[in-house]
C-alpha positions, 0 to 999 in steps of 0.5 A: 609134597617136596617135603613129603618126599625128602621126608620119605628118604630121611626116613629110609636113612634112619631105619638104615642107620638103626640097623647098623648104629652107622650114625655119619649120616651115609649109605650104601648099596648092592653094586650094579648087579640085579638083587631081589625085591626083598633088599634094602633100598639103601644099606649101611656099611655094616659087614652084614649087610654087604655080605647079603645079611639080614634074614634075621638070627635064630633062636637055639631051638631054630625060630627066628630072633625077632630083633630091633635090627631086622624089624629097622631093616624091614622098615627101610625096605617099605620106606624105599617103596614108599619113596617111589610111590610118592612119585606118583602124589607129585603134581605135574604142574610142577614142571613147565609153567611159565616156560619160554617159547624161544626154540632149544635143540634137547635137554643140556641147551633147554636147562642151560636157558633154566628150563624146567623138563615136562615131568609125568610122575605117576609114569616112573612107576605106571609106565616104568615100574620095573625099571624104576625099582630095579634102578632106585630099590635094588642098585645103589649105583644105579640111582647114584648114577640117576642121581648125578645126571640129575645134578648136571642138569643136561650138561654133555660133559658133566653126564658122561663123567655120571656114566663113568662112574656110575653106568650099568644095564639097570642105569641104561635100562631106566633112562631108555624107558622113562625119557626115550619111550615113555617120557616120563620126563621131556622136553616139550616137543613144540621148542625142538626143531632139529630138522632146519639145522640139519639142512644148515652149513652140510659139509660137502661130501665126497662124489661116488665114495666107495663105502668098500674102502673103510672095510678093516679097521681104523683108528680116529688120530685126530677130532674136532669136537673136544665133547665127542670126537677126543676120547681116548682108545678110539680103534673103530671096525666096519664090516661091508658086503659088497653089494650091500646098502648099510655098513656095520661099524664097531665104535670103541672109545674110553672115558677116564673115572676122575674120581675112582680112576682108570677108564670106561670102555664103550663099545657102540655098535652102529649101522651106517644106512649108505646115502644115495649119491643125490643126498647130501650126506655119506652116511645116515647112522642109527645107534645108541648109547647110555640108554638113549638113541641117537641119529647122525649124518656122517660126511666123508669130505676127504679121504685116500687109501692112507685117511679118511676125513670124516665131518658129521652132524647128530642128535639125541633127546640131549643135544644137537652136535657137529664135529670131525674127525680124521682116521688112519690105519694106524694107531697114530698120525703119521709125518708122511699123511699129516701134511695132506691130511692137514690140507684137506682139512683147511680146504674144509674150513677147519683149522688144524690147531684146533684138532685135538690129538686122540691118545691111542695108546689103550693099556691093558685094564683090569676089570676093577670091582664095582663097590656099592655107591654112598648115598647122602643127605646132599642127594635128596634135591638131586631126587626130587629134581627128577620128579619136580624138574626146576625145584632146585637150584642149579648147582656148579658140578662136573659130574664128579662127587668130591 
């Protein structure tokens, strides 16, 4: 069956590359923009293609020019199809057997322990059908970017490069269906307890905050967690109606391209449900972000008109996470708040060296072109590790295609 399918896709390559005599052995396709159901699941990089061609020339009397060209594109559009369909051949015992009892918190902790996800493969296309042919036949990017997550096997930092480079609506659209909703493919639920964690080391919080004064905005200037709380460009907006029991928030962060360069702008939207004075934590927050939801406890453990230091404890399907981080009013810390900042912080338990200093500076970007992704024959195991979790190897990557 693992053959079958890298046979599939080696197909689909070479009607591709008969179309366009293009013999390197790569392919691309439309950016991350919707294209019909009548695309290529994989195009070369012949002029034609990029500017839409392939409906074939005609004859001087107006009849269509029947060629080998378009009869060879013709078959990489079946080919792509025949590619999802085979999904659906793929047993599910391929995922899961003989796995490990010992308790994991998502996906990154149950790869790193070599895990292999549960996988429902008749799901992607039953289940998730039009999000799986919109990702996998239409956009280029979009199963470039399904692709490279596969090859991070759950790696934090490794997926969040993927999303750099590669992320987009039909990306977040694919991944919200098969792994949140649907899931397609998961981590068995009896190795997830993330319930006893959140009850474990809670940072003490603030008695009788004011969510009133996080009204405006604020810049995070220093974080804890180099994963989560050191992005670049992080002003951060809360909205508050007095009387209110939630608080909107508006999170903005950049994650550099290391490969294409300049940034990825995120902006995430979060409402923050205010805690009763009883519970253990400031906030409870309900988001989501790369297609994928998340819920976190927010604890401000320090704080005046001038910071606010803020811990905090989440999960996702990917992982659980803790960290802090401080905010100001401006852009960066200044001397005059650092030194009582600083105290705060140790009187939390946190050591100062280990904040990381969050760059602020947020230069102008222009919108740069989204240039359709190359696909390689390299991507093939990265395609079957997502309908047989565990059948490749694990490879060293960082989330960036050199």
């Amino acid at each position: 069956q693992v053959a079958a399918v890298a046979a599939l896709f080696l197909a689909l390559g070479f009607a591709a590359s008969a179309a366009s005599a293009f013999t390197a052995g790569h392919f691309t396709g439309r950016p991350c923009l919707r294209a019909s159901a009548s695309r290529d699941l994989l195009r070369t990089r012949s002029a034609r293609s990029v500017a839409g061609a392939g409906a074939g020339e005609s004859e001087a009397d107006g009849s269509p020019r029947w060629s080998w060209e378009s009869a060879a594109r013709s078959a990489a559009s079946f080919a792509g199809a025949a590619l999802i369909a085979a999904a659906v051949s793929m047993a599910p015992a391929w995922a899961g057997e003989g796995q490990s009892a010992e308790q994991v918190a998502g996906f990154a902790e149950f790869a790193e322990k070599g895990g292999a996800m549960d996988v429902n493969p008749a799901c992607f296309v039953t289940s998730c059908g039009k999000q799986t042919k919109e990702c996998f036949v239409d956009d280029s990017r979009c199963l470039k970017g399904a692709l490279c997550l596969s090859r991070c096997r759950g790696g934090q930092d490794c997926a969040t490069q993927c999303f750099a480079e590669y992320g987009c609506e039909h990306l977040d659209a694919w991944l919200n269906c098969t792994v949140e909703k649907e899931k397609c493919v998961s981590v068995p639920q009896q190795l997830v307890d993330v319930k006893q964690w959140f009850k474990e080391s809670v940072p003490k919080k603030l008695p009788k905050f004011d969510p009133a004064s996080l009204q405006g905005t604020w810049y995070k200037v220093r974080g804890y967690n180099p994963k989560y709380d050191c992005y670049l460009c992080q002003p951060n907006k809360f909205d508050y109606t007095p009387g209110s029991d939630s608080l909107k928030a508006d999170i903005q962060l950049r994650v550099p391209k290391l490969k294409s360069g300049g940034f990825w702008q995120n902006n995430v939207k979060e409402n923050l449900k205010i805690s009763p004075e009883g519970d253990r934590s400031t906030f409870v927050a309900h988001g989501e972000i790369f297609g994928l939801s998340f819920d976190e406890e927010w604890y401000v453990v320090a704080g005046d008109d001038d910071f606010k230091l803020v811990a905090y404890k989440g999960q996702n399907l990917q992982d659980i996470y803790e960290g802090a981080f401080l905010y100001t009013r401006t852009p960066s810390l200044p001397a005059t708040i650092e030194g009582k900042a600083r105290v705060a912080a140790e009187a939390n338990g946190y050591v100062w060296s280990k904040f990381c200093v969050v760059d602020n500076a947020c230069p102008a970007q222009t919108e740069a072109k989204q240039e359709a992704a190359t696909l390689t024959w390299d991507d093939v195991p990265d395609l079957i590790e997502w309908f047989a979790p565990g059948t490749v190897p694990k490879k060293d990557f960082s989330g960036r295609y050199d």
